[in-house]
C-alpha positions in Angstrom: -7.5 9.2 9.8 -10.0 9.5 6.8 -13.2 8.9 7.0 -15.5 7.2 4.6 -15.3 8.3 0.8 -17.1 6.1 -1.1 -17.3 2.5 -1.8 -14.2 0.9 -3.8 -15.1 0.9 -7.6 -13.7 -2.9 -8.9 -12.3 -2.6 -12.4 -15.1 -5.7 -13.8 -13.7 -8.6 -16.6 -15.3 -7.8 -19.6 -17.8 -10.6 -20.7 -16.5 -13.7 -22.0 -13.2 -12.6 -21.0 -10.7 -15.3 -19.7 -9.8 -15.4 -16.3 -6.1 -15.1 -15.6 -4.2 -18.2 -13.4 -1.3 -16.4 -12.7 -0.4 -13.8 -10.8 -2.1 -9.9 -11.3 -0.6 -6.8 -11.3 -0.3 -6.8 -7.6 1.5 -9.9 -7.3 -1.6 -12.2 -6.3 -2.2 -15.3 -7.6 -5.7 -17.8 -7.1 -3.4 -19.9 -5.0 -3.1 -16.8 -2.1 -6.5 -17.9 -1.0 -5.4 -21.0 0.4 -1.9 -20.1 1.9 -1.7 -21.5 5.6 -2.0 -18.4 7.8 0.7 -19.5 10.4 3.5 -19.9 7.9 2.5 -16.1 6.2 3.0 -15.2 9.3 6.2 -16.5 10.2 7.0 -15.1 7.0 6.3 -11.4 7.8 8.3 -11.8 11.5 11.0 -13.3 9.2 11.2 -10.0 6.7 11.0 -8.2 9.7 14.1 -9.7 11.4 16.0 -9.2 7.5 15.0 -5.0 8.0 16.4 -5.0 11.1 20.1 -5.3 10.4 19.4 -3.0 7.7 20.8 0.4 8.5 18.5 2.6 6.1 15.5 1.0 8.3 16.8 2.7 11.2 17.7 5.8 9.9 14.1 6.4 8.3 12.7 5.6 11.8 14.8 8.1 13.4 13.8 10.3 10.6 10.2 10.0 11.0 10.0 9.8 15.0 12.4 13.4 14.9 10.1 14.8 12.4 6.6 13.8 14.1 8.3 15.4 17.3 9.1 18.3 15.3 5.7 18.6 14.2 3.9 18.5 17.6 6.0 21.2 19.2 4.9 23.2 16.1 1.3 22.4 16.1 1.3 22.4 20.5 3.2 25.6 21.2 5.3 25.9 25.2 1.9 26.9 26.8 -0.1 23.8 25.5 2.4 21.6 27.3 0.2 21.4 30.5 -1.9 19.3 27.8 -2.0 15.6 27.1 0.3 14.8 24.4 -2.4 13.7 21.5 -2.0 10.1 20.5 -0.8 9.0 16.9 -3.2 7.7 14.2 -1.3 5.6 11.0 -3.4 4.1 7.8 -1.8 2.8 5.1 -3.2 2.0 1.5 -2.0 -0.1 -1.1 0.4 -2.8 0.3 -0.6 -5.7 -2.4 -0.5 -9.1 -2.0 2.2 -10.2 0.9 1.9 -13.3 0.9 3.0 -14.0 -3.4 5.1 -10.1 -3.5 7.6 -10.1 -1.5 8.0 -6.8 -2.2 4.7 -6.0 -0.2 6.0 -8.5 2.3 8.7 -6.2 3.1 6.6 -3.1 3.0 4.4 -4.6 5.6 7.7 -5.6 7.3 8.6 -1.6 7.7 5.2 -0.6 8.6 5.6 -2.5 11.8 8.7 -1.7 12.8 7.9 1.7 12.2 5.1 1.2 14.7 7.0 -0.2 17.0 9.3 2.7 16.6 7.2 5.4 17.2 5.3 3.6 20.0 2.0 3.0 18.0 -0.3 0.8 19.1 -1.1 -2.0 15.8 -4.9 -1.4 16.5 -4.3 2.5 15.8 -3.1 1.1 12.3 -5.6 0.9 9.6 -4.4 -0.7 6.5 -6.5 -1.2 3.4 -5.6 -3.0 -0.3 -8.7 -4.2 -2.4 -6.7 -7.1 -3.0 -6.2 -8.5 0.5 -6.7 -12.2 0.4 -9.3 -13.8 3.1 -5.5 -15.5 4.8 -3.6 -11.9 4.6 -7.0 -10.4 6.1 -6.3 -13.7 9.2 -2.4 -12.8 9.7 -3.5 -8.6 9.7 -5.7 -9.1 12.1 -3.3 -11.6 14.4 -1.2 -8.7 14.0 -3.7 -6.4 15.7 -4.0 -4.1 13.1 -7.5 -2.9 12.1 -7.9 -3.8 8.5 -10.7 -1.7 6.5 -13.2 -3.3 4.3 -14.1 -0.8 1.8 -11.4 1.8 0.4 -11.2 5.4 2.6 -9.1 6.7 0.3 -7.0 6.6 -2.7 -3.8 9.0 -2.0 -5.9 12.1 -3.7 -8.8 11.8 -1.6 -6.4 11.5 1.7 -5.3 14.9 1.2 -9.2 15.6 0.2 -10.1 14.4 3.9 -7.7 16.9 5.5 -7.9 19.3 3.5 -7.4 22.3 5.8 -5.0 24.8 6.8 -5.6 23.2 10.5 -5.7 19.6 9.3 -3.2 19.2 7.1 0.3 20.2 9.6 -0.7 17.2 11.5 -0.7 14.8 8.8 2.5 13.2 7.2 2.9 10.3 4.8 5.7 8.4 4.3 5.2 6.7 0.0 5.5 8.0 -3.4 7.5 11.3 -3.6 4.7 14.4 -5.0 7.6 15.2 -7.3 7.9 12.0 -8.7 3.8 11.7 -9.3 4.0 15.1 -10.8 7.3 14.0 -12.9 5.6 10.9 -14.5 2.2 12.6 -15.3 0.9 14.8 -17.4 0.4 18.5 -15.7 -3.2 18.7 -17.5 -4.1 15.2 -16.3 -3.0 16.0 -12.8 -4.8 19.0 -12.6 -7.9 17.0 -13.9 -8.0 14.1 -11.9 -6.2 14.6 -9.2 -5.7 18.3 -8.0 -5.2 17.8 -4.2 -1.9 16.8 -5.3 -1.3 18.9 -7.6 -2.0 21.9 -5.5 -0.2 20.1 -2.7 3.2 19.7 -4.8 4.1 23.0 -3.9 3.0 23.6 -0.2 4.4 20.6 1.3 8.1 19.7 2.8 9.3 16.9 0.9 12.3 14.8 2.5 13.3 11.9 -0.3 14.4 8.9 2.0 18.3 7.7 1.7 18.3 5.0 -0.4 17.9 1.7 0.6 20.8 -1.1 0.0 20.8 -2.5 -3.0 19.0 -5.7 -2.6 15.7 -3.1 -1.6 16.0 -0.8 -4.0 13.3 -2.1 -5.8 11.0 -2.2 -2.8 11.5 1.1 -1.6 11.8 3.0 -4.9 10.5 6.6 -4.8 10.0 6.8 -1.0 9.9 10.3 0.2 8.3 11.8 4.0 5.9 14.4 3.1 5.0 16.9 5.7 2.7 20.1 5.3 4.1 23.1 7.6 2.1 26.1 8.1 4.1 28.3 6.6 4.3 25.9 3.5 0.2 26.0 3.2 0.3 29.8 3.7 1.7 30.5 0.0 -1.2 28.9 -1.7 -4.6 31.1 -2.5 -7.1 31.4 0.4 -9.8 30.5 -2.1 -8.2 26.9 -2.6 -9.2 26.0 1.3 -12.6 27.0 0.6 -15.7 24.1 0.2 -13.0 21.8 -1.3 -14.9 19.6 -3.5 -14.5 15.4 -3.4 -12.6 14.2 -5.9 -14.5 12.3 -9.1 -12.3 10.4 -11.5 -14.4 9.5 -14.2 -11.5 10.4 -16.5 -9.4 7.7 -15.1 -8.7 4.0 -16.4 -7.6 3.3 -13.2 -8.6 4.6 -10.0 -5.5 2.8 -8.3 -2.6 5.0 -10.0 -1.6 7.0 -7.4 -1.5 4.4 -4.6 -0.2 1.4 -7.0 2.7 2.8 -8.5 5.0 2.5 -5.4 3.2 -0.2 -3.2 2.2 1.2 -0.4 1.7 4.3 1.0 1.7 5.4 5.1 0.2 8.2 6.6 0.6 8.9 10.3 -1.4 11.8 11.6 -1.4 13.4 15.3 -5.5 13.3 17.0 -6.2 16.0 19.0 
């Protein structure tokens, strides 16, 4: 969906610093890099089965197949119908450690299904996370998903790689709600640092997601399906679509904000 960007910048110990036993930030632990592949993955089919009794599962993937749908008769007008229907592209950035979180567990959990769902083959999945342990890389792969190596993208420089008033109505994400991003931060930082999404809060179609039972709440917090229409991307000036420049965030402690602070984020995009 997004092509190269740039190599991932790792945030570096500083010298004589201690290195942490336990667990970071995104759950992972030293121990991750000797969990027995088999049983990770027994653990993900096992998440899986829990989301599947889950009604709000189902009603997000009925959600997200009626609004891809939607979308294609939009972009693919009555007279284009003679055409082959263009196949469905989905990356998703920022899962975390799945085997120690079972947050990301569950996360991972929903991406599949939601493949499944919307009839997308695993190897048209790209999924990325700097922090991807050398066994989580083994069961992603067993999976058939096609896991990246270097980071395409933070959530910023996603919309950066579309960003076009033909690109962008075929591209929808399913993570943090732009509201909420634009809620939490500053508008002056936003602007700065990130200004695809700030110019992007007010052109795109924002659904938030039902909320999830209880017990998930915590795993699906903030999730929102953000679509860009058309007539949506038609309100903002002509002279934002022009020679859009990539994004630098030399301003930022950490270039992981946008894409840490929920999870995981999933964009599925129509090719063609």
């Amino acid at each position: 969906m997004a092509g190269s960007v740039g190599e991932w910048q790792q945030v570096r110990r500083k010298k004589g610093a201690r290195r942490s036993r336990g667990p970071d930030r995104h759950g992972r632990s030293e121990a991750d890099d000797t969990v027995d592949v088999d049983s990770l993955r027994d653990r993900v089919t096992a998440a899986m089965t829990e989301l599947r009794c889950e009604d709000f599962c189902q009603v997000w993937a009925e959600l997200l197949a009626g609004c891809l749908a939607e979308d294609s008769e939009r972009v693919h007008p009555p007279q284009d119908r003679a055409m082959p229907t263009p196949e469905l592209d989905c990356v998703c950035y920022g899962l975390g450690s799945f085997s120690s979180c079972v947050a990301s567990r569950f996360q991972l959990a929903l991406l599949l299904l939601l493949l499944d769902k919307l009839q997308i083959p695993p190897w048209r999945c790209c999924v990325f996370d700097p922090v991807f342990s050398p066994a989580e890389g083994a069961v992603l792969q067993g999976l058939g998903l096609t896991v990246l190596t270097e980071n395409e993208a933070l959530y910023n420089n996603l919309l950066w790689r579309n960003w076009s008033t033909e690109t962008l109505p075929h591209l929808s994400i399913l993570g943090n709600s732009f509201r909420g991003i634009q809620e939490r931060m500053l508008d002056r930082v936003l602007r700065r640092d990130y200004s695809y999404i700030a110019a992007a809060v007010g052109a795109c179609e924002e659904t938030v997601l039902s909320p999830p039972s209880t017990r998930f709440l915590d795993v699906f917090n903030d999730t929102a399906l953000l679509r860009f229409p058309p007539t949506h991307l038609a309100t903002l000036p002509p002279h934002i679509w022009a020679n859009p420049p990539e994004p630098k965030y030399q301003h930022c402690e950490d270039l992981e904000i946008i894409q840490v602070e929920s999870g995981g984020d999933t964009g599925v995009k129509r090719m063609g």
